[in-house]
N, C-alpha and C positions, 0 to 999 in steps of 0.2 A: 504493500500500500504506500508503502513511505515511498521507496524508488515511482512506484509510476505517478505520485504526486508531484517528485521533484523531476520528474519529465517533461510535465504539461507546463509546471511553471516555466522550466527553459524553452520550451516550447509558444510558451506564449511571448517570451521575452525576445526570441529571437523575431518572430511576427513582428513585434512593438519595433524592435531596431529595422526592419525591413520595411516599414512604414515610415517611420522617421526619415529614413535616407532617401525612399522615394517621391515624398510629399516636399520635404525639404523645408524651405522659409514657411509656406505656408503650415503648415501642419504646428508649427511651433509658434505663431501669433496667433491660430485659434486656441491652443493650449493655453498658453502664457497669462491671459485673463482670469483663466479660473484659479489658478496658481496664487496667482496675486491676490486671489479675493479671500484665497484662504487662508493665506499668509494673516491677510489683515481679520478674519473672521479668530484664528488663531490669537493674535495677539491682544484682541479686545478680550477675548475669553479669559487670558493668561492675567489681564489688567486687571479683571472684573474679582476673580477668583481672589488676585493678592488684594484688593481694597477687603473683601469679605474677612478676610482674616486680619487683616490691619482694624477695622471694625472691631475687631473681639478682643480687641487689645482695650479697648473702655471696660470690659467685666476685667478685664484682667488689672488694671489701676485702680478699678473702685474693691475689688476684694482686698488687692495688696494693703491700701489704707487704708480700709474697715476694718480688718484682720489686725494693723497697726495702731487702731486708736480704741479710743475706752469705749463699751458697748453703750454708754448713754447718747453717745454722736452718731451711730452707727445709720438710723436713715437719715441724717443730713450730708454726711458723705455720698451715700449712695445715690440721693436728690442732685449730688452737686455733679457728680459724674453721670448722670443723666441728662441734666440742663447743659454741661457745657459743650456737650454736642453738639444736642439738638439746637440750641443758640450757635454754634459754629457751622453747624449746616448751612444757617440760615442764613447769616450775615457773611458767610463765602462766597453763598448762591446770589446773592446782591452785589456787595460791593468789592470782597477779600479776593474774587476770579481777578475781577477784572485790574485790579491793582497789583497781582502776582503778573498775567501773563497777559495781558492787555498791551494796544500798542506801548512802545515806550516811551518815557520823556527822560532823554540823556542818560539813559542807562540805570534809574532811580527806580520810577512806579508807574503802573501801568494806565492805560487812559482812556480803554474801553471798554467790550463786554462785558460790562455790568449785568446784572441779571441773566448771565451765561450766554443765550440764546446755539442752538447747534451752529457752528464757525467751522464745522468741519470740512477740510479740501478732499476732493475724489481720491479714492485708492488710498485713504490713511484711519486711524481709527476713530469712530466717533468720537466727538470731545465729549459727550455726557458722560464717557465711559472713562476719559483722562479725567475729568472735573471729580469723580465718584472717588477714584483711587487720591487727588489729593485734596478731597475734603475730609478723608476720615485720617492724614497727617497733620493737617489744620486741629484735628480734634484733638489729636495726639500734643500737641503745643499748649494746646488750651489747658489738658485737664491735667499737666505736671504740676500744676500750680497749686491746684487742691489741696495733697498730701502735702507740701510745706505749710501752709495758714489753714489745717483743722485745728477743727476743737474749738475754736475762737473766733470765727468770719463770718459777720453778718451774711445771709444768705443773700441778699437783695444785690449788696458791695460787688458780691460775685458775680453774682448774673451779667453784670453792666462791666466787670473786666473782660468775662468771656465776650463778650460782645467785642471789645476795645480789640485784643488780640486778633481776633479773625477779621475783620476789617482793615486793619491797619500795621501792627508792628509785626506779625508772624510774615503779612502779605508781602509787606516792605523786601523785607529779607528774599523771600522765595526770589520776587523780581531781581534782587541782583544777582544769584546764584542760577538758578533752573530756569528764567524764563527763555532764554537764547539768546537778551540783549541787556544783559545785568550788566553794572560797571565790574562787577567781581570776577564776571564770567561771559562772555558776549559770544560761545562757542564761535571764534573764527579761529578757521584752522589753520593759520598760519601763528596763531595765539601772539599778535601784535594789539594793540590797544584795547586789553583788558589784561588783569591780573593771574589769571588763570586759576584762581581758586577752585580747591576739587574738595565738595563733599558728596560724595555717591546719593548717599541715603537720607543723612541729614543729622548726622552727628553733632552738629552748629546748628544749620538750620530751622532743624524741628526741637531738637533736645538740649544743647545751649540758650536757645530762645526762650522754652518754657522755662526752666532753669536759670536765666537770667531775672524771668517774670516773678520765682519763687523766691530767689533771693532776697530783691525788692522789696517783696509783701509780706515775707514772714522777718526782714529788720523793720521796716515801719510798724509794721502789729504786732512786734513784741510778743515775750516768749508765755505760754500758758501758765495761769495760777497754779504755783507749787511746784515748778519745774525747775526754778533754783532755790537754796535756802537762805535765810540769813547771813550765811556766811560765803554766800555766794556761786556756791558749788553744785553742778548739777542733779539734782536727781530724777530715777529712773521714773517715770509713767508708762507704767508697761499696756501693749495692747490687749487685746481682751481675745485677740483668737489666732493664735499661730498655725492651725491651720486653712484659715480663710489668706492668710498673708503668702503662706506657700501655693495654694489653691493657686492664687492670683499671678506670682512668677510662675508659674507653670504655662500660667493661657499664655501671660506676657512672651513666652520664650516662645511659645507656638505661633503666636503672630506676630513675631519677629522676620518667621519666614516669609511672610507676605512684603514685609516693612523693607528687608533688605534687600531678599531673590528679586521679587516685585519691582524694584528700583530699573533693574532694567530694559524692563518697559515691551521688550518683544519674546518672542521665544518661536520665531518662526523657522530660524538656522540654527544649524550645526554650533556656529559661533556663539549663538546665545545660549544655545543652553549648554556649552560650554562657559560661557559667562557665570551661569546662573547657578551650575552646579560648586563651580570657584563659593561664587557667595554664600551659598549656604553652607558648605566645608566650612569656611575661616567665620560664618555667624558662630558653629557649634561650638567651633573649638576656643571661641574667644568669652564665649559665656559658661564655658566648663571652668578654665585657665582663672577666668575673674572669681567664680566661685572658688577655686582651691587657694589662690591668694590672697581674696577677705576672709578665709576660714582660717589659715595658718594664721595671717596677721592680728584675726582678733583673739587665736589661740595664745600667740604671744604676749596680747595685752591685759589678757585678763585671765589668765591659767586657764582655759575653758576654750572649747571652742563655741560659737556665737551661732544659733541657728539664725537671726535677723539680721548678723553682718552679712552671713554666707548667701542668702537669698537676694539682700543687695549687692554682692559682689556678682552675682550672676545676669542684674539687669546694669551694673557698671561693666562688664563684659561685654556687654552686647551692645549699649551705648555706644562703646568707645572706638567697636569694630565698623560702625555703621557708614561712617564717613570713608573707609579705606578697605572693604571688605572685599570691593572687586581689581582692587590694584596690590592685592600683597600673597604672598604665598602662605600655605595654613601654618608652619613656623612660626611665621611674623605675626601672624592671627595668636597664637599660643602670647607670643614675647607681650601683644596688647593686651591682652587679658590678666595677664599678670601683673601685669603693673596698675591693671583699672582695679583688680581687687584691695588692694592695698593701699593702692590712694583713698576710697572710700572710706575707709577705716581712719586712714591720718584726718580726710578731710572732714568727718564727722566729730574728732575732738578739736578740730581749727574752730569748726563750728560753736563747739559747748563756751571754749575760751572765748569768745567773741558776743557769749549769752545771746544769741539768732538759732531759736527755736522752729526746728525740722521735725517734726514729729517723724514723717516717714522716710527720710533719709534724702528726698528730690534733689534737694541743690546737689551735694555729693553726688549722687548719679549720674545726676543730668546734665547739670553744669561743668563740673567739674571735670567729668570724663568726656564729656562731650569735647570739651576745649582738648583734651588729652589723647584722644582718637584723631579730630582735626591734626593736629600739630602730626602725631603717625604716621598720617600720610606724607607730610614731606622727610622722614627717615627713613620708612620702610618700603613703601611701594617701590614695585620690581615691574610695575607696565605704568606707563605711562600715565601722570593727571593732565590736566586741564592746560597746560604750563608747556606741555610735548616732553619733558622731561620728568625722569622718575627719582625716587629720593635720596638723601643725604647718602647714607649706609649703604645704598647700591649704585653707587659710584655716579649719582647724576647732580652731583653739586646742588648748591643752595638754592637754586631758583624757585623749586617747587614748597621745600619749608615757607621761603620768604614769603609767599602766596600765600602760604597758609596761614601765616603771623597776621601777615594785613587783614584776611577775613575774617578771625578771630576776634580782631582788634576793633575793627568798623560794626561788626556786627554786635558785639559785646557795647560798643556804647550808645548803641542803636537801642540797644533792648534796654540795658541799663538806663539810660536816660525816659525813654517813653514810657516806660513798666513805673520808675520814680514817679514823675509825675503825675500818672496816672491813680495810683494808689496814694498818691500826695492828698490831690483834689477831694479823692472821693473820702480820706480820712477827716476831712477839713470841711468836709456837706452832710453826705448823710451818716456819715462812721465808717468804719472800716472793724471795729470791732465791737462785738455784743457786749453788756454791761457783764459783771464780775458777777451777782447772780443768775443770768444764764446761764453764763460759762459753769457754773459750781453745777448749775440745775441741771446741767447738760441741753446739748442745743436742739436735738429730737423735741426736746417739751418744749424751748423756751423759743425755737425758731417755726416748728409744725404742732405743736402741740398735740406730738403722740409721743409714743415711746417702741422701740425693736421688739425689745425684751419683754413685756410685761410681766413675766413671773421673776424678775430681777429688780423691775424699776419698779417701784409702786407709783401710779397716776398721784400726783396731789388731788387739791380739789382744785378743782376750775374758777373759785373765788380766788386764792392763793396763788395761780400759775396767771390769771391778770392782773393780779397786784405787784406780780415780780417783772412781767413781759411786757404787760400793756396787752398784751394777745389772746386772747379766748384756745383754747381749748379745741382739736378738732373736732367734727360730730362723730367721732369712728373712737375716738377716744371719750368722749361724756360715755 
């Protein structure tokens, strides 16, 4: 059976080459169309798929820092990482497209498609289906900010930053980087007047950015009642469910794969999914590598080793690979990883010293590795960034770090500055923080007036929680 199977196949194959050579030109421009179309039916699928799991990376943040904070906040976290989607959806789909990749004005922000509309040219993928894949990176920017100002953040304060973010300072960013006509990156390939910054995925981009927004909001809004003592020194507020926080790196690590493979955007050739398969190799091994070096390091720090370092050192792993994950070999993937675990750990007591309260670790992730994976690519990459040249350590001179410093630097005060004032204004209007009895009361009763737990929390009474809120009680809760 097997032999006369592979008979008919050579048999039909030879048919196929004896039509090809007799038909000639024509036979291969009636062809050629359907090819193409599948190419592009292909890669809108391959797009669609990586947004779906870039998507499931919102359960994946909202358990991580539900899992990390006290069960009395547990649905106002989950509220927040619900809204600040669905609020970035929405304010992308308006204004945040058309200022990422909209025409341009001098290489800045963008100055058209607003409200999206299809913009799509013949023979390429729909743009509903590019817009899908990065509004839920939009989402991704938005909701780092969360886990740094729980436990203490007017809910309303939020709503109006995620809004701020998706219109304007995440968008800013994109347009220099990924639009094709950014000053950071204007893909011209002869790579003459622009910088040539290379962040693949969005190492900077997406997670610097949030991370810059966190840092901002959790120094202005100071650190939670009882998180330092009299004497200055931090104590622990442990979270209430280790494993909702592991639950949640777990998804995170799973839609990773959308976050970085996804980044390349096609997977119709041989060459991409050789690209693709690179990516996801140097994603694993970079969020293995960061787990065993915040494991050892906080093994060192504290006799013990640290289940909540190790789970952040797995999403500092994976941060830090994100920008350079398709320019390095899995080695180099291993060398970032090891260094992301361990910086998390220093930069988490930089933090304490500094009394800039992180409940769930974001700046450290985010920020901090983010800027740490950027700068990686100009050391480690062995194919080529944005710049035509590869990095330090592989014999291509400084060009491609120096690129990287500069976007680093531009975009870090880009954020740093908009993210300040932004959280300035609104601490200076309507608050930025709930009063010292909500916080105590926990922000479920004092911001929704219910409770997660009920066989933990006991309801006050609904005279009592508006003499403390001003707020009634919901009806699910009377």
């Amino acid at each position: 059976m097997v032999r006369r199977r592979t008979k008919l196949m050579l048999g039909i194959g030879a048919l196929a080459g004896l039509l090809i050579g007799t038909t000639g030109t024509s036979f291969a421009q009636e062809i050629d169309p359907a090819i193409a179309e599948m190419g592009v039916v292909t890669d809108t699928m391959w797009l669609l798929v990586a947004a779906f799991l870039v998507f499931f990376m919102q359960a994946g943040f909202a358990l991580v820092e539900a899992g990390s904070t006290q069960s009395k906040n547990m649905i106002n976290i989950m509220f927040k990482n619900l809204m600040d989607f669905c609020v970035a959806a929405l304010a992308f789909w308006m204004v945040g497209w058309g200022i990422a990749y909209g025409a341009s004005v001098g290489g800045f922000f963008g100055s058209d498609q607003f409200f999206l509309g299809d913009v799509r040219e013949a023979g390429s993928v729909p743009t509903l289906a590019v817009w899908l894949f990065q509004v839920v990176f939009a989402g991704t920017a938005a909701t780092i900010v969360s886990g740094a100002m729980a436990e203490r953040t007017k809910f309303s304060a939020y709503l109006i930053y995620s809004v701020v973010i998706s219109v304007l300072i995440y968008p800013v960013v994109v347009h220099w980087v990924w639009s094709g006509a950014g000053w950071l990156n204007d893909y011209d390939p002869t790579t003459t007047g622009d910088w040539g910054f290379t962040d693949f995925a969005g190492s900077t981009v997406v997670h610097s950015v949030g991370g810059w927004a966190a840092l901002m909001g959790a120094w202005l809004l100071g650190p939670r009642m009882g998180r330092y003592g009299p004497d200055g020194k931090p104590r622990e507020i442990p979270g209430h469910s280790a494993a909702l926080a592991g639950l949640g790196v777990f998804i995170l690590w799973l839609g990773w794969y959308g976050f970085n493979p996804g980044s390349q955007l096609a997977f119709k050739s041989q060459g991409d999914a050789d690209a693709i398969a690179l990516v996801a190799v140097t994603t694993t091994l970079a969020a293995a590598a960061g787990a065993v070096g915040a494991m050892i390091a906080s093994w060192l720090k504290s006799g013990k080793p640290e289940l909540g370092a190790t789970l952040n050192g797995v999403l500092s792993g994976l941060v830090a690979i994100t920008a350079g994950c398709a320019y390095m070999r899995p080695l180099d993937a291993v060398i970032v990883g090891l260094v992301a675990g361990p910086l998390y750990v220093i930069s988490m007591k930089w933090m304490e010293s500094l009394k800039i309260d992180d409940p769930v670790g974001a700046v450290p992730v985010h920020l901090v590795n983010g800027v740490w994976g950027t700068l990686a690519v100009g050391l480690f990459a062995t194919i080529e960034g944005n710049t035509g040249t590869v990095g330090l350590f592989a014999g291509g001179g400084p060009q491609l770090l120096i690129a990287q410093i500069v976007g680093v630097l531009a975009i870090g005060a880009w954020c740093a500055l908009t993210s300040f004032l932004l959280f300035f204004i609104l601490k200076r209007t309507i608050g930025l923080r709930v009063s010292p009895e909500e916080e105590e009361l926990g922000l479920d009763i004092g911001e929704h007036g219910t409770v997660a737990y009920p066989d933990i929390h006991k309801m006050p009474e609904p005279e009592t929680v508006r003499a403390i809120t001003g707020k009634p009680l919901s009806s699910a809760a009377e």
